[in-house]
C-alpha positions as CSV (number, residue, x, y, z in Angstrom):
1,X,10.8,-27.9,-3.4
2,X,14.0,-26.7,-2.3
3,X,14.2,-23.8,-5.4
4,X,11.4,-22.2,-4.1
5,X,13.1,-20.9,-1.2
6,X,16.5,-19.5,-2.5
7,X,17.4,-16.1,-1.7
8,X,19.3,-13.3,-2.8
9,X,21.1,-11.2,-0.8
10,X,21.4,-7.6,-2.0
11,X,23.8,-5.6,0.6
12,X,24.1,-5.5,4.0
13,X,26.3,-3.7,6.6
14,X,26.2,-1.7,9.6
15,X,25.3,2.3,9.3
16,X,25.1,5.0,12.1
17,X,22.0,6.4,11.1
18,X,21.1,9.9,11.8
19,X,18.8,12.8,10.1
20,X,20.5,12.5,7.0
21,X,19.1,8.6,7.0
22,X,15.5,10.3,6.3
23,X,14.1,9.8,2.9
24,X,10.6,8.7,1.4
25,X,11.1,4.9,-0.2
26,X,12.3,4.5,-3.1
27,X,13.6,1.7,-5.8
28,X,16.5,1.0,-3.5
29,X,13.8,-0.1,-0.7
30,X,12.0,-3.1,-3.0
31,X,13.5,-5.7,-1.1
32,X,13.0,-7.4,2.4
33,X,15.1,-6.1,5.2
34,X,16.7,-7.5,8.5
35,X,17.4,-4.8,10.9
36,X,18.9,-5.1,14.4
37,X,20.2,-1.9,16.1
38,X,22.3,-1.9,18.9
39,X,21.8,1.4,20.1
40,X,19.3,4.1,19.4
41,X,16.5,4.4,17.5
42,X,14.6,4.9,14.0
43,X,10.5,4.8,12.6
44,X,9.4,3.7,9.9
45,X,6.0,4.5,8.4
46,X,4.5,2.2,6.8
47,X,1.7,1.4,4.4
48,X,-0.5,0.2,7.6
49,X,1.3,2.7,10.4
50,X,3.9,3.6,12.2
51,X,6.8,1.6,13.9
52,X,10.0,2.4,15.8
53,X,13.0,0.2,15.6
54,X,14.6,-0.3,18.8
55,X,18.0,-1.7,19.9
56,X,17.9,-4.8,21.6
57,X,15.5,-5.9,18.8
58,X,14.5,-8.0,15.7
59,X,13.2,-5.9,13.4
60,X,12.1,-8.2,9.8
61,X,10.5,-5.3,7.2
62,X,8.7,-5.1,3.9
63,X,10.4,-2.6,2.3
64,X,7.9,-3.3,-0.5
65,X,5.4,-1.5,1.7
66,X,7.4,1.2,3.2
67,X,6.3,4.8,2.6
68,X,9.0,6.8,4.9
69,X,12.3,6.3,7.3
70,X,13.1,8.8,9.9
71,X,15.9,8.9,12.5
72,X,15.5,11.7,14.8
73,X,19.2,11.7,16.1
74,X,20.6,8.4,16.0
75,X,20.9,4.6,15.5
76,X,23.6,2.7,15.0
77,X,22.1,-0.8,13.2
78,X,23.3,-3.8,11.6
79,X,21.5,-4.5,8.1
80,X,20.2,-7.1,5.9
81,X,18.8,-6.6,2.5
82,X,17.6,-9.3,0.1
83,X,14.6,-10.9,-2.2
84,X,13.2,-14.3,-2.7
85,X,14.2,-15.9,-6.1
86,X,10.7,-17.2,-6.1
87,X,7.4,-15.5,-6.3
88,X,6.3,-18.5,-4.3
89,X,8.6,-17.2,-1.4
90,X,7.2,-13.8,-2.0
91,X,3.9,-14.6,-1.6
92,X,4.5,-16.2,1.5
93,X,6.1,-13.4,2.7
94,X,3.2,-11.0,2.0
95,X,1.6,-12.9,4.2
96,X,3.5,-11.2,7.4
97,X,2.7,-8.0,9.1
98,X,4.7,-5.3,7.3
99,X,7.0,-4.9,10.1
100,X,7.7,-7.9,12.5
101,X,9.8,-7.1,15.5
102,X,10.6,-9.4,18.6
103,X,13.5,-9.6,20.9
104,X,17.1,-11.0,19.9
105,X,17.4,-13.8,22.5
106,X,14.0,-15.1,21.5
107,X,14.6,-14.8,17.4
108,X,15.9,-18.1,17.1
109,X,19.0,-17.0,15.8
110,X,22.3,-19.0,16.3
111,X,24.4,-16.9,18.2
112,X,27.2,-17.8,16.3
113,X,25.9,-16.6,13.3
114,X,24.6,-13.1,14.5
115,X,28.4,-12.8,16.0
116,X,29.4,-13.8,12.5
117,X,27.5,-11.0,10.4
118,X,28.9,-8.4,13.0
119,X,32.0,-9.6,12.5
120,X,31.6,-9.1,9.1
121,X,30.2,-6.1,8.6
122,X,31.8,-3.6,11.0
123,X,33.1,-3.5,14.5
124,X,30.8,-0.9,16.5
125,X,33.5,0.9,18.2
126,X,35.5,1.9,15.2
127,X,34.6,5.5,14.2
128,X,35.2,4.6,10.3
129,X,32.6,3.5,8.4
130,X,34.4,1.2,5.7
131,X,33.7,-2.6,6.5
132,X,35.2,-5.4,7.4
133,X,35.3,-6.8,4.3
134,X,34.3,-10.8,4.3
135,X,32.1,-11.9,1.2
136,X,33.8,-15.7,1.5
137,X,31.6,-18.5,0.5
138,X,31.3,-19.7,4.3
139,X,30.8,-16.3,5.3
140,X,27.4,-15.9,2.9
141,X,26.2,-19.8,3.7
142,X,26.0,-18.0,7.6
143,X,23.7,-15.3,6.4
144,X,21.9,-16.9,3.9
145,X,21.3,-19.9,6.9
146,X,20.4,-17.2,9.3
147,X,17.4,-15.5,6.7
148,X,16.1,-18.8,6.4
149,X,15.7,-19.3,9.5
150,X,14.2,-16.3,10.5
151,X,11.9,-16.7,7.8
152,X,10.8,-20.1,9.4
153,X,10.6,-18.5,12.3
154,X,8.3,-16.1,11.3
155,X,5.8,-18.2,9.3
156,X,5.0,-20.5,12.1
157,X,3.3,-17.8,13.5
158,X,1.8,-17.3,10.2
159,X,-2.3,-18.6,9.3
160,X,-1.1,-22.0,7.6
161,X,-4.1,-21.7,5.4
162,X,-3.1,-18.5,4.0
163,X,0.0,-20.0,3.2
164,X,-1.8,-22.6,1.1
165,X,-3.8,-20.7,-0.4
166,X,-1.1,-20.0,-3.1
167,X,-0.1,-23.2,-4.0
168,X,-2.7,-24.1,-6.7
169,X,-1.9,-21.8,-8.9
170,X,1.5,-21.6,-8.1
171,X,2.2,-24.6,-9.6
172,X,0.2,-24.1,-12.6
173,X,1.7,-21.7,-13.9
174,X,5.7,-22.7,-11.9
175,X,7.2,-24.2,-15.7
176,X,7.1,-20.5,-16.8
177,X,8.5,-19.3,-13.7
178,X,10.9,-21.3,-13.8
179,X,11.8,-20.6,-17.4
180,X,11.8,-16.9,-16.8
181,X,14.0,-17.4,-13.8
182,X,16.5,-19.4,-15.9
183,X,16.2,-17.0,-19.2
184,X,15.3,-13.6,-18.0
185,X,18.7,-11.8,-18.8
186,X,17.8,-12.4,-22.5
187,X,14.2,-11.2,-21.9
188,X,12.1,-14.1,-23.5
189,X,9.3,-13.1,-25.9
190,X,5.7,-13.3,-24.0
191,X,4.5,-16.0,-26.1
192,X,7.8,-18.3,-25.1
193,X,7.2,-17.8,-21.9
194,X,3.4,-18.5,-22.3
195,X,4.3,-21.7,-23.6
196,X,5.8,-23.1,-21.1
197,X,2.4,-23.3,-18.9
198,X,0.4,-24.4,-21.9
199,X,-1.3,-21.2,-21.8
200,X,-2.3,-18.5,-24.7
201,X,-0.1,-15.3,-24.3
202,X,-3.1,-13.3,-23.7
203,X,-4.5,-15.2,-21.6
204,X,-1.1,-16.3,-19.7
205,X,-0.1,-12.4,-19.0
206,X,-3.6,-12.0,-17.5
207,X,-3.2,-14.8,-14.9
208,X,-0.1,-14.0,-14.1
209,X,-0.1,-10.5,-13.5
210,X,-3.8,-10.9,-11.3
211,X,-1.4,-13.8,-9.8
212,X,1.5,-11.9,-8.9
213,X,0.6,-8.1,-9.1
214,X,2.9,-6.8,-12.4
215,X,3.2,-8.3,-15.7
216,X,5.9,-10.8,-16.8
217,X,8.2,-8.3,-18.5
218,X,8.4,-6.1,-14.9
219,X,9.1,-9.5,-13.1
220,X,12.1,-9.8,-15.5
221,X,12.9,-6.1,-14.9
222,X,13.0,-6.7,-11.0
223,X,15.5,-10.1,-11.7
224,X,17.6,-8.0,-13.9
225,X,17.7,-5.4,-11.4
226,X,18.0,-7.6,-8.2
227,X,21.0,-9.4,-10.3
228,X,22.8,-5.8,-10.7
229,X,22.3,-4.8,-7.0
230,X,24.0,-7.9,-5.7
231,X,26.8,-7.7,-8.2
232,X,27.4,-4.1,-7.5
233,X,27.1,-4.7,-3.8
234,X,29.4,-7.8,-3.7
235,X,31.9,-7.7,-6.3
236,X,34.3,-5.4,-8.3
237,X,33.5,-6.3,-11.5
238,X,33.1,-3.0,-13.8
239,X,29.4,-1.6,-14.5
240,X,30.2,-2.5,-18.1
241,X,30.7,-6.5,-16.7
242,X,27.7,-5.7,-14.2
243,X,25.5,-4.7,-17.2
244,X,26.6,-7.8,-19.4
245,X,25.7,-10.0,-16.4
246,X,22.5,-8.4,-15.8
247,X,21.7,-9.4,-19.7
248,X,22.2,-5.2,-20.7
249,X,24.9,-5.2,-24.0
250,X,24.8,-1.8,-23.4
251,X,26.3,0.0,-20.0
252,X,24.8,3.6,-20.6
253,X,21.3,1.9,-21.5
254,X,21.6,-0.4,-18.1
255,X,22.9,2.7,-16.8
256,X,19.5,5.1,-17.9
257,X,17.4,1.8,-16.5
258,X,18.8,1.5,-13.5
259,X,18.6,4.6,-12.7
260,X,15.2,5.6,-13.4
261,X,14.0,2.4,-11.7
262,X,16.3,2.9,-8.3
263,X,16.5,6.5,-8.4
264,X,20.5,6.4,-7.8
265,X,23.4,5.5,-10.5
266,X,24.7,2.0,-10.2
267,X,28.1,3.8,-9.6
268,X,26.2,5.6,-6.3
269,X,25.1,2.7,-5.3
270,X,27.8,0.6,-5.1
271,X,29.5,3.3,-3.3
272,X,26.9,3.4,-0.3
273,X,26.6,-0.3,0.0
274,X,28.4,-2.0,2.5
275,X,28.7,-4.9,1.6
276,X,31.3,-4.1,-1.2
277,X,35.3,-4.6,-1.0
């Protein structure tokens, strides 16, 4: 179904990287990333090696399994961040080599779109840093359109029966996905959720997290997270309106939480993210 591949875009932009760019991962790097530099270049270990990004490139990345980023003088690089609104989507995304890198004129991309997302995010030339500022409805149906694609792009190279192999239990256990997905700003009680896939609480937060790898009350974390990074990234709403949207009554709480689990202050992260007006 359709749902199952949604996705949310976090931030994106274009950065001139340089030592200062090093750092071991963090909160900030549980997402999946699109990088394409245009000059320059960067390595990233990961959880299986090493890999240098390199203009002229595709670079797709599991931040999810990223352990270090090091730029040893300089790359300038336009960025993608987002996350599947699925777990379906991230499972099938698991599936791909940490780091998946190819180059530009055989990604598949329209060209129309790529010029698009440069055009949004920052002219090149331009010695400032501040973006071009363009989060209009047609503007995020291009980069959504374009992630999709990639994505497709990606998995037919992918084993299909790997791919598959999900699906069973998938959609046993997709009515309480889908009702966490729906609900989780007001953080549903276990057995609610339980219910939903006919299951015993127990016995549902057992399947679910050998399923998916954390428990139902991180997954709603992550959403409630995810939700703030893209509102902080894409609007000017308040961290007070942020929090509320986030399902946080409390802005110093969502404040402590957000924190702890991205290791920056919302108000720090809105102002590094490009992506903001």
């Amino acid at each position: 179904m359709i749902e199952n591949y949604n996705l949310t875009l976090l931030s994106g932009g274009f950065y001139r990287c340089d030592p200062s760019w090093n750092k071991t991962a963090s909160g900030l790097d549980q997402c999946y990333k699109v990088y394409f530099p245009v000059s320059g270049s960067a390595v990233l270990a990961m959880d299986s090696g090493r890999f240098r990004l390199e203009s002229g490139k595709v670079h797709f990345i599991s931040g999810f399994r990223l352990k270090e980023q090091t730029c040893a003088t300089r790359m300038d690089v336009y960025w993608l961040h987002f996350v599947p609104e699925s777990i379906y989507l991230r499972y099938l995304l698991d599936q791909l080599p940490p780091v998946c890198s190819w180059p530009l004129q055989e990604s598949g991309w329209p060209k129309r779109s790529y010029e698009e997302i440069c055009r949004i995010f920052k002219d090149p030339q331009s010695k400032a840093n501040k973006p071009l500022a363009d989060s209009s409805p047609v503007s995020e149906c291009r980069i959504q359109g374009l992630l999709l694609s990639l994505i497709a792009h990606l998995l037919e190279k992918t084993d299909k029966e790997a791919l598959l192999r999900f699906a069973p239990e998938y959609y046993h256990i997709k009515p309480a996905l889908d009702f966490i997905n729906t609900c989780y700003r007001e953080n549903p009680p276990l057995p609610a959720i339980a219910a939903r896939a006919g299951m015993a609480p127990n016995y549902f937060h057992r399947v679910f997290t050998q399923l998916f790898g954390l428990t139902p009350f991180n997954y709603m974390l992550a959403q409630r997270m995810n939700r703030a990074r893209h509102l902080l990234a894409s609007s000017t709403l308040s961290i007070k309106e942020v929090a509320a949207a986030a399902g946080y009554e409390n802005p110093l709480y969502f404040t402590r939480v957000f924190t702890a689990q991205m290791h920056i202050a919302p108000s720090r992260y809105r102002s590094m993210t490009l992506w903001s007006t």
